[in-house]
C-alpha positions as CSV (number, residue, x, y, z in Angstrom):
1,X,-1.1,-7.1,16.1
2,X,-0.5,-10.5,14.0
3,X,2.9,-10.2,12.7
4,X,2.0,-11.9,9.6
5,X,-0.6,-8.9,8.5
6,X,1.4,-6.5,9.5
7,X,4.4,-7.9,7.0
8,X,2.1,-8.0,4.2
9,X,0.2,-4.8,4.7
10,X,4.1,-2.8,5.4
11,X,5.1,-4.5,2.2
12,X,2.0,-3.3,-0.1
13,X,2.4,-0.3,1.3
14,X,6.3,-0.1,0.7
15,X,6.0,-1.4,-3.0
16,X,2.9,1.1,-3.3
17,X,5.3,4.1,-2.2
18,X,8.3,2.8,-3.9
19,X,5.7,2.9,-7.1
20,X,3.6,6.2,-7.3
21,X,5.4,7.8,-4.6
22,X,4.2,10.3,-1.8
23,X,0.5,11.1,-3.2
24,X,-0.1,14.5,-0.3
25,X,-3.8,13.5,-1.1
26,X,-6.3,15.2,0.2
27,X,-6.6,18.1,-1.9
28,X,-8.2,21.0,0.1
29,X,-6.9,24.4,1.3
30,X,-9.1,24.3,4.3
31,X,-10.5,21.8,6.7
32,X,-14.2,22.8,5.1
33,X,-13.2,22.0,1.6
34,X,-12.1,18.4,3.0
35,X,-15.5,18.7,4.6
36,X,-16.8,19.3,1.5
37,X,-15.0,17.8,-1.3
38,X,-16.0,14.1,1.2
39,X,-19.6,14.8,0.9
40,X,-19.3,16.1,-2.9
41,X,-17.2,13.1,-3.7
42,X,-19.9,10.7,-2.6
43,X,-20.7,7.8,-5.2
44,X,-18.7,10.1,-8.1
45,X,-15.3,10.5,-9.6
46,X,-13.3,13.4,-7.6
47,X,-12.9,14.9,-10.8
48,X,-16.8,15.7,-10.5
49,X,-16.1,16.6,-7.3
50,X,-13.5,18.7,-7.8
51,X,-15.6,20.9,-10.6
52,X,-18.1,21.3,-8.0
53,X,-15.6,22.3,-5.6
54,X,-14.2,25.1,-8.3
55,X,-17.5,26.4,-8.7
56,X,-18.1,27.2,-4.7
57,X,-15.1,29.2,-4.8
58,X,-15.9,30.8,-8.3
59,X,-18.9,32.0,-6.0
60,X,-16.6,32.5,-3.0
61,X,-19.5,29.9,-1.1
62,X,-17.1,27.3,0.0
63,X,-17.6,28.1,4.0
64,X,-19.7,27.3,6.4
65,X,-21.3,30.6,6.6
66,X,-21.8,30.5,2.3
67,X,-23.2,27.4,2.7
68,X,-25.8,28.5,5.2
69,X,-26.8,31.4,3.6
70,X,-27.0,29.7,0.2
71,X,-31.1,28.4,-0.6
72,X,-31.1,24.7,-1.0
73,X,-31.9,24.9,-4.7
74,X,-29.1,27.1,-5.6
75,X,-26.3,25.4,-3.9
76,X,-28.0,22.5,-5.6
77,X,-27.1,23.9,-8.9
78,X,-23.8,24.9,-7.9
79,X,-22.6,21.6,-6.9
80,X,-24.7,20.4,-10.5
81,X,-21.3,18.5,-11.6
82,X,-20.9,16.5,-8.7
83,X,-23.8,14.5,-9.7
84,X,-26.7,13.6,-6.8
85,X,-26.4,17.3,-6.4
86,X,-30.0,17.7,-4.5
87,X,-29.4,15.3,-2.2
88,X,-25.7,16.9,-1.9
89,X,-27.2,19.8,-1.3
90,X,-29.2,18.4,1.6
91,X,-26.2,17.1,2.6
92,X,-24.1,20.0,2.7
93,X,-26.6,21.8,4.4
94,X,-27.2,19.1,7.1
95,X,-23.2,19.3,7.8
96,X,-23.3,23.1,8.0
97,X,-26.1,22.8,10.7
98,X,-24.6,20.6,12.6
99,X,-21.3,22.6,12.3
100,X,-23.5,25.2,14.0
101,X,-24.3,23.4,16.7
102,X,-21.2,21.2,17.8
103,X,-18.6,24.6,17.4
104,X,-20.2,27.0,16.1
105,X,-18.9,26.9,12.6
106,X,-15.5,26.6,13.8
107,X,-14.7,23.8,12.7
108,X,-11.0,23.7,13.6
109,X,-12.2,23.2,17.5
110,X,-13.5,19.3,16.6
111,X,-9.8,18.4,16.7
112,X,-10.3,18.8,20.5
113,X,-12.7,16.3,20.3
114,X,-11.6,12.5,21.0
115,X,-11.7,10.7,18.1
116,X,-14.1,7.7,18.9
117,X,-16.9,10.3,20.0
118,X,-16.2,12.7,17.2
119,X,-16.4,10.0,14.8
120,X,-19.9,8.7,16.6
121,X,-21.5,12.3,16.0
122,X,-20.6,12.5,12.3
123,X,-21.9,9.2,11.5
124,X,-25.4,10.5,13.0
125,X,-25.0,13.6,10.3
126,X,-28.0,12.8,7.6
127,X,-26.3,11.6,4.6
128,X,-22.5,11.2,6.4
129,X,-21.5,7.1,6.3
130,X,-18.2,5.6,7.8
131,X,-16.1,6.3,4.3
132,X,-17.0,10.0,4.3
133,X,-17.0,10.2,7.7
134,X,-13.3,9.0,8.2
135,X,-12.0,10.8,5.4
136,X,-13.2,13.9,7.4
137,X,-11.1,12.7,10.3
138,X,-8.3,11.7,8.9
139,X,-7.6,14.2,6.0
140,X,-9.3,17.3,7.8
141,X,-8.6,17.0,11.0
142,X,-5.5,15.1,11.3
143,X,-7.6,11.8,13.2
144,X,-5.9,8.4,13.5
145,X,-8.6,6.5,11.0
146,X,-8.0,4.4,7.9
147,X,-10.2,5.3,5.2
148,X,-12.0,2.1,3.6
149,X,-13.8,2.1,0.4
150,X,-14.6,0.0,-2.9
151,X,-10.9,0.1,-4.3
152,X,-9.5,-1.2,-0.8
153,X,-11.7,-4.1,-0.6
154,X,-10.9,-5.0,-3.8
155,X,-7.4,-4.7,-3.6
156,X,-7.4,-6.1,-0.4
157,X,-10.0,-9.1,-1.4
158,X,-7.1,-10.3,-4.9
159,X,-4.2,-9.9,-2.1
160,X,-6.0,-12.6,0.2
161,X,-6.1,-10.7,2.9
162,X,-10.1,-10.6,3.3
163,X,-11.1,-9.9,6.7
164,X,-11.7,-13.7,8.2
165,X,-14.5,-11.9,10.8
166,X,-16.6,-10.7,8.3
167,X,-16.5,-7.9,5.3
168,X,-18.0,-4.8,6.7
169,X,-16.6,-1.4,6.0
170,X,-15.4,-2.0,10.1
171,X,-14.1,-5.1,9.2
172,X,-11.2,-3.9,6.5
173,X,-10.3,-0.9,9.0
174,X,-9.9,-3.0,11.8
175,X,-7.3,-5.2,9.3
176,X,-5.4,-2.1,9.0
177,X,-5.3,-0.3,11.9
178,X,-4.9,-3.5,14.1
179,X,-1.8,-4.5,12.1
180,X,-0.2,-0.8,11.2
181,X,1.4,1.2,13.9
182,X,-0.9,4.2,14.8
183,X,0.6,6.9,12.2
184,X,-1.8,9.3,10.6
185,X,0.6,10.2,7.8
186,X,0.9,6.6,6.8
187,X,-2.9,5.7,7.0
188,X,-3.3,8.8,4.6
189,X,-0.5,8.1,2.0
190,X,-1.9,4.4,2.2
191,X,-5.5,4.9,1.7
192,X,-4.4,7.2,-1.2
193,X,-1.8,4.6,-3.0
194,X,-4.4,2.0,-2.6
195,X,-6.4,4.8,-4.5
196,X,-4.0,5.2,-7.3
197,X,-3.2,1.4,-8.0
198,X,-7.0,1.0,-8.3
199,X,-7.2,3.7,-10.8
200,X,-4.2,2.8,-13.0
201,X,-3.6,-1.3,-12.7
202,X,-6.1,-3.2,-10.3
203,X,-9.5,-2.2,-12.0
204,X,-12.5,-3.9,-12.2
205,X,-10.8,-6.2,-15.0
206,X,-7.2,-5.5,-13.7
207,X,-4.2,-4.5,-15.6
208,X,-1.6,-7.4,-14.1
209,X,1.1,-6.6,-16.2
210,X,1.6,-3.1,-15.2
211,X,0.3,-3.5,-11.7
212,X,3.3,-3.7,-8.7
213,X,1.4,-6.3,-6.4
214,X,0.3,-8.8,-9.3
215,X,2.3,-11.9,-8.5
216,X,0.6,-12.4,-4.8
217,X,-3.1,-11.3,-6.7
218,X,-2.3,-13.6,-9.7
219,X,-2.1,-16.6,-6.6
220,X,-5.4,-15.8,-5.7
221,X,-6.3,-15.2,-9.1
222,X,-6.0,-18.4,-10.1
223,X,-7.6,-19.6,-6.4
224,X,-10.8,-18.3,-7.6
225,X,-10.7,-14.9,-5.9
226,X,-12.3,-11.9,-7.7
């Protein structure tokens, strides 16, 4: 652990909390929905997601069993809102199938499962990438992971902080979870701040003025950084 990392990434993370507060993201009432609303949410807005979501349980089809029994083309127009929604579909049905096979639908029993060869099965799901994958982990199944996606990199990229071995999606989690201590709770509120300030202050043309890290991103700002 480099102690100067791990300074910076405990402070974002304290000025995040001290900003937005506890975010008790994901929403789901059951690990499947988290299974679920991370495939749905896929290259979308959750808000899409989330309509999707409502209308599996309008149908009462949010379980594996549903999900199964469900033809491709209806669950397709189901999950309409979520956008993609044939090859969600595809998706959804690959999950269920493999569901089947590694616990028989249970999916509670893959906690049991060590984490690095969990994770390793997941990614060779059709359709399931590192960022879906690891939200799966983490949010539904309680896994020591740190989430990365677009709004981390960038967040991460106008802090300075860039990887210096490379900018893969292992890349930014390695930044994180070799400089955080090993807590679950904190990778999850972290990965969701990070969320939030994306959405309210550090977008694509960022809001300094009302955003809580600006004075280290306006350094690199004005460094040339994106």
């Amino acid at each position: 652990m480099e102690q100067q990392l791990s300074k910076r990434l405990t402070a974002i993370y304290e000025a995040l909390l001290a900003r937005y507060g506890p975010q008790a993201w994901w929403p789901g009432e059951t690990v499947f929905e988290v299974v679920a609303g991370a495939i749905l949410t896929q290259s979308t807005a959750w808000e899409n997601a989330s309509k999707a979501i409502n209308n599996l349980k309008r149908r009462n089809c949010l379980s594996v069993w549903a999900i199964r029994s469900l033809p491709q083309e209806e669950l397709a127009e189901i999950i309409r809102p979520s956008g993609y929604f044939n090859s969600k579909a595809k998706k959804l049905k690959a999950m269920v199938e493999w569901l089947d096979d590694m616990c028989g639908g249970n999916i509670e029993q893959l906690a049991r499962i060590d984490t690095l060869s969990l994770r390793s099965k997941l990614l060779s799901v059709y359709g399931i990438g590192p960022e879906t994958t690891d939200s799966i982990l983490l949010y539904g199944l309680g896994k020591s992971v740190f989430v990365i996606d677009a709004y981390t990199r960038r967040i991460i990229d106008r802090q300075g902080l860039t990887p210096a071995g490379g900018t893969g999606y292992d890349d930014y989690q390695k930044l994180f979870m070799y400089n955080l201590e090993d807590d679950t709770v904190m990778y999850g509120e972290f990965h969701a701040l990070l969320v939030k300030l994306a959405k309210d202050a550090c977008r694509k043309t960022p809001l300094c003025s009302v955003c809580c890290l600006s004075n280290e991103c306006l350094k690199n700002i004005e460094r040339g950084a994106p």
